[in-house]
N, C-alpha and C positions, 0 to 999 in steps of 0.2 A: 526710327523705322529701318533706318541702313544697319543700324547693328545689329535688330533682331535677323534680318538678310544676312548680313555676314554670320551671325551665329546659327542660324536654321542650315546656312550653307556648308560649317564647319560639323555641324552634327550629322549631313547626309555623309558628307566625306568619310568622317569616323565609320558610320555604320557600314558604304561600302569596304572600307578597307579592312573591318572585322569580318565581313561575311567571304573577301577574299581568302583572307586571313585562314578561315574555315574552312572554305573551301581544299586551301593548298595542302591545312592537316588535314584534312581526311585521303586527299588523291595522297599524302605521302604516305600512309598509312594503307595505303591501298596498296603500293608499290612494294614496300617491304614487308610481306607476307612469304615466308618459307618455306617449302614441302619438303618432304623426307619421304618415300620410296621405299621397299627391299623390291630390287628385281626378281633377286634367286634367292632361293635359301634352301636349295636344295645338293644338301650334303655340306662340304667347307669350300668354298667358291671363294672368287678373287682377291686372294691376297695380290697378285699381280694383275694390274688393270690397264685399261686404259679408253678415254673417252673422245669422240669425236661428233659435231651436230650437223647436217645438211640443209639442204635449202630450205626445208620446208623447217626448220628449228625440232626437229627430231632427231632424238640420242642414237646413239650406235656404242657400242661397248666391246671390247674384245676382250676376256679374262680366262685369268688359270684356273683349274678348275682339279685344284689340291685332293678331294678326295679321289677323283675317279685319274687324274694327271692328264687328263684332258685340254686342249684349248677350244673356249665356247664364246659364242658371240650372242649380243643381244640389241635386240633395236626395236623402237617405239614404233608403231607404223598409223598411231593416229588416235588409236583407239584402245591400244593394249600392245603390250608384251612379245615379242616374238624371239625365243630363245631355241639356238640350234648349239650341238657339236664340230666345230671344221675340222678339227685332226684330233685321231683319236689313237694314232699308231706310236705306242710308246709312250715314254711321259714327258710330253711336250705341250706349251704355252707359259711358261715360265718368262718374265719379261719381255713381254707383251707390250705392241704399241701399233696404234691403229692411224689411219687414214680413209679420208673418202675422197675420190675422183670428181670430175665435172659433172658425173649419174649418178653421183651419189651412191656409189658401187666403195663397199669398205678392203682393203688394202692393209694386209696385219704383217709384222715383223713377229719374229720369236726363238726362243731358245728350245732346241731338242735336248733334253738332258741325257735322254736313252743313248744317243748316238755324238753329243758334242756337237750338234751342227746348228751353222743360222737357216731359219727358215723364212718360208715369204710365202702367204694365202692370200689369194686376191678370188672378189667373186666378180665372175663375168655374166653378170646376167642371168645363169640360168645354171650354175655349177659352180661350185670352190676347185680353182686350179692350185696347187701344191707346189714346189718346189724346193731344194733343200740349192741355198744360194752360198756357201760358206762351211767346207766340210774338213778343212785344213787344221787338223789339232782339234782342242775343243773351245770352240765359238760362238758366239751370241748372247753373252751375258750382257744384260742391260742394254740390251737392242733399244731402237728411238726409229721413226719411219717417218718421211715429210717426202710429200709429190712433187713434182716439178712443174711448170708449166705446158711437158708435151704428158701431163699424166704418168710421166714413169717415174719407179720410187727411187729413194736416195734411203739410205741406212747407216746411223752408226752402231758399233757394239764393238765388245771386251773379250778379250778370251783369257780362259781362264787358268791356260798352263804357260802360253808363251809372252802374257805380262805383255798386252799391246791393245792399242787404241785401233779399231778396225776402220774400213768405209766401204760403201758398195754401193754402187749405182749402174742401174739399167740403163744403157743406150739404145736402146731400140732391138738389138739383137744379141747382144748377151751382156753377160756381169763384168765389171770394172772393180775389181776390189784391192783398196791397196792400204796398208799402213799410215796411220798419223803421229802416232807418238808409244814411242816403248815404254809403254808403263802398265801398271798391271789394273786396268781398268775393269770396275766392275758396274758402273752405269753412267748412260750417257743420256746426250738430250740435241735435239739436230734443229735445226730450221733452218730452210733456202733465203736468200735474198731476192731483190730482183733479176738479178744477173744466171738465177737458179747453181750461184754458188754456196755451197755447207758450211756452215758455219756450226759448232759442237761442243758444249760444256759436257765437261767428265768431271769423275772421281776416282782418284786412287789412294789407297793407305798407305801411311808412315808409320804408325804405332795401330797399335789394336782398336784404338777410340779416335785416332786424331788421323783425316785427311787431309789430302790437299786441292784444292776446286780450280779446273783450269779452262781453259777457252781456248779453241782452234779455230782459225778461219782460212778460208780456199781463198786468195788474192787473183787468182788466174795463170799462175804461173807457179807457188808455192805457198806453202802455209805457212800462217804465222799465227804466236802463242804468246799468249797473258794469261800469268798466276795470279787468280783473284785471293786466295789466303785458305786458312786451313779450315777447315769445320767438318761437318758432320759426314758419316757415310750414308745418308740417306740420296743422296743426288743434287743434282744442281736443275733446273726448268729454265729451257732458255726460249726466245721469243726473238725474230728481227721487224722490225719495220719498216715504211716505205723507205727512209731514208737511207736504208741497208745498216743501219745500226742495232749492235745488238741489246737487249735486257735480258739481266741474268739475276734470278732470286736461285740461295741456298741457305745453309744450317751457319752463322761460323758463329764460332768459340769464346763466347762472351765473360769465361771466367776461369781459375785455375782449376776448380771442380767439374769442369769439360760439360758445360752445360751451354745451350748454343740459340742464339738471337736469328730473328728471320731477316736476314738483309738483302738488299737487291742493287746490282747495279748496271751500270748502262754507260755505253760508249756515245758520247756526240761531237761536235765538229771540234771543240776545245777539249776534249780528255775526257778519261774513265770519270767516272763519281758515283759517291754508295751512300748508304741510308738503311740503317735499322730502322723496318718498319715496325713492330710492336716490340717494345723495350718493356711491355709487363709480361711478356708470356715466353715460356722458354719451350725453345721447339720439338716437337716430339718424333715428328715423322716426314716423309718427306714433301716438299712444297709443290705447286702447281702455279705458274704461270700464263697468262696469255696477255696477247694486245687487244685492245676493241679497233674500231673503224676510227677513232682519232689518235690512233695507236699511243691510248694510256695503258697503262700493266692495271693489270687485276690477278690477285694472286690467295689463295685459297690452303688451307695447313692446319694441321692439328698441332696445337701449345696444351701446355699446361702450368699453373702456378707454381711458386716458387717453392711449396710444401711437397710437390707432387701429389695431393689428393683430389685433384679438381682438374679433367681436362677440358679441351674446348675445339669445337672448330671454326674456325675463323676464317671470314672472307673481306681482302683487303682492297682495296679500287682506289686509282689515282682521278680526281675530276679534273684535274689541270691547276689546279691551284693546290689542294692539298691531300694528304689520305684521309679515308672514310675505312674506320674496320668496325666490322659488325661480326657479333656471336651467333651464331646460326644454330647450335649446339651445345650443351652443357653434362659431364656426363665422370666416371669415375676410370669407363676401361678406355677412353680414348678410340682413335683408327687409325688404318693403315693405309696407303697406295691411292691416295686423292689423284684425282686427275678433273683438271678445271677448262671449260669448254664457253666460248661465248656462241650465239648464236646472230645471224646480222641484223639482228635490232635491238645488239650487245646485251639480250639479256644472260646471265651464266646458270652454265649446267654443271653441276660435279657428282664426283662420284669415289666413295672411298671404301675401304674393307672393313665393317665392323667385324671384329677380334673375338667378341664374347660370340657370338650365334654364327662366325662361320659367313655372314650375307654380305652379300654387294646391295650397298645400299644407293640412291640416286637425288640428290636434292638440285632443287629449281623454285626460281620467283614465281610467286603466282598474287595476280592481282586477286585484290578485296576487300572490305570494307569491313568497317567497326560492327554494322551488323550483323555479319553472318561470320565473322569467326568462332571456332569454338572454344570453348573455356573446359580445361580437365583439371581434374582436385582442388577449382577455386583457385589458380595461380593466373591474373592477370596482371601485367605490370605494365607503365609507360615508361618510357626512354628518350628520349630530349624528344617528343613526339611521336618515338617510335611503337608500335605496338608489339608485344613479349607474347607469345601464348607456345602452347606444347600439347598438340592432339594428336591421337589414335585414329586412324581413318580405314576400319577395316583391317585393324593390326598389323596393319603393312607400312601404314604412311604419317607420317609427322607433320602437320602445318606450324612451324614458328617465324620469329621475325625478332628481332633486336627492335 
């Protein structure tokens, strides 16, 4: 009688932990469900992008706008789409980089090509204010923009004849712009600490294919500089955390064919330390990093295989113990100008320049279940539990998931 008890008791067991079991696949399947977006597609839009999310987990986008040489902004307001022009004087928004305030009021950096200047658009509420913050020679290549804690911006960028590492910060009543490093910088990447000191990964060239990736930090008194190693001229994507340490993913040089691994590293109390995070995919274009709220790096990039007939976009996340990269995209012409955005309930927004049609395209998680995904041309697959699909939503939008 005890035993049939101990067995009758071993079998509810079983069944609860199968129906858990069940449960947790399906909410995980829920969880990794992928959208795919075009915002614009009208004319050759954002080869230079850039993304940023608000309180309410709503995108904002600042991009070049190649056919007309435009800088254009777009932002989700809940429901739809809200796409305007902010400067249309000349051919300016080239190296674009956005920001939003404590109102969720966006804050863009840029290059004026017509004139060599850096420029800075902020919207106050009720108007785009202008300004040309940097008009010394020709200035603003691979602008970067990060607020402060009193809401005024910090900028870094390149110019392009006098081969220098730029900086520029708003104190309340005018510009502060000074030199970091003579080099002929053509993009950079900024983030504040807590101290709302800048800290700055660049790139500059030594050969036609082969750069150098370096890192500048404000100490409070003077800068100081680590050469992380050579790679790519796509950029470097830098992030600090609370601990005012920095994380720095770029391209470097994985073989004598100049072909380049996605690595990432990071300063903490004991020394620098790095880590090729996907050793199957060779990298195409430039990376995207951020921190979440336990400030782990998630970092977002287009690779391709080692044949080059197969690219991919790939989104890589640290859980604290190990990486997680998931394919989000599979495809033959690859993209451009990713920019990865979390939003505070760490879900990630990105956003990159498909090459073939010209679009800014915008992908994001979206919860769901096994029954209402859609299936297009009989392609469904599973992946260690993950569910694969690839749909048309109104010709605009992609649902997949790894």
């Amino acid at each position: 009688m005890k035993n049939k008890s101990k067995l009758i008791t071993v079998c509810l067991v079983i069944v609860i932990i199968g129906a858990l079991v069940i449960i947790l696949l399906k909410e995980n399947v829920a969880t990794r469900v992928w959208v795919i977006e075009t915002v614009d597609s009208e004319g050759d839009v954002s080869s230079d992008n850039s993304l940023a999310v608000d309180s309410k987990g709503h995108p904002h986008i600042c991009y070049y706008d190649y056919t007309h040489g435009d800088l254009k902004y777009a932002y989700w307001n809940g429901t739809h789409w809200i796409i305007e022009v902010v400067d249309s004087n000349g051919d300016v928004g080239r190296d674009c980089s956005i920001a939003l305030d404590s109102n969720d009021f966006p804050h863009i950096s840029y290059y004026d090509a017509t004139n060599g200047n850096l420029k800075y658009a902020w919207w106050n509420g009720t108007d785009w204010i202008i300004e040309t913050v940097d008009s010394d020679g020709d200035v603003g290549v691979g602008s970067s923009i990060m607020l402060d804690s009193e809401g005024y911006p910090h900028i870094s960028y390149g110019t392009y004849k006098n081969h220098k590492l730029k900086y520029a910060r708003w104190n309340g009543t005018s510009w502060i712009i000074e030199t970091v490093d003579n080099k002929d910088v053509f993009y950079t990447s900024i983030a504040l600490d807590r101290n709302n000191y800048p800290h700055i990964a660049y790139i500059f060239p030594v050969t036609r294919m082969v750069c150098v990736i370096k890192y500048a930090r404000w100490n409070g008194n003077s800068w100081n500089f680590k050469t992380l190693g050579s790679g790519s001229g796509w950029g470097a994507s830098l992030a600090v955390d609370r601990d005012n340490y920095p994380h720095i993913c770029c391209g470097i040089i994985a073989n004598d064919r100049l072909e380049y691994r996605l690595k990432y590293f990071v300063l903490t109390a004991t020394g620098w330390s790095s880590k090729v995070i996907d050793s199957e995919t060779l990298l195409e274009s430039n990376p995207s990093l951020t921190l979440d709220s336990y400030d782990h790096p998630h970092i977002c990039y287009w690779g391709y295989n080692k044949y080059g007939n197969t690219k991919y976009l790939k989104y890589a996340s640290y859980n604290g113990y190990h990486w997680i990269i998931e394919t989000i995209k599979i495809n033959k012409s690859g993209g451009w100008s990713i920019s990865l955005a979390l939003d505070n309930q760490n879900n990630p927004h990105i956003i990159y320049y498909d090459p073939v049609n010209g679009d800014l395209k915008y992908v994001y998680k979206k919860k769901n279940t096994i029954n209402n995904i859609i299936e297009i041309n009989g392609e469904l697959s599973m992946n260690r539990f993950l569910m694969t699909v690839v749909a048309d939503k109104k010709e605009s939008s992609q649902i997949c998931g790894e």
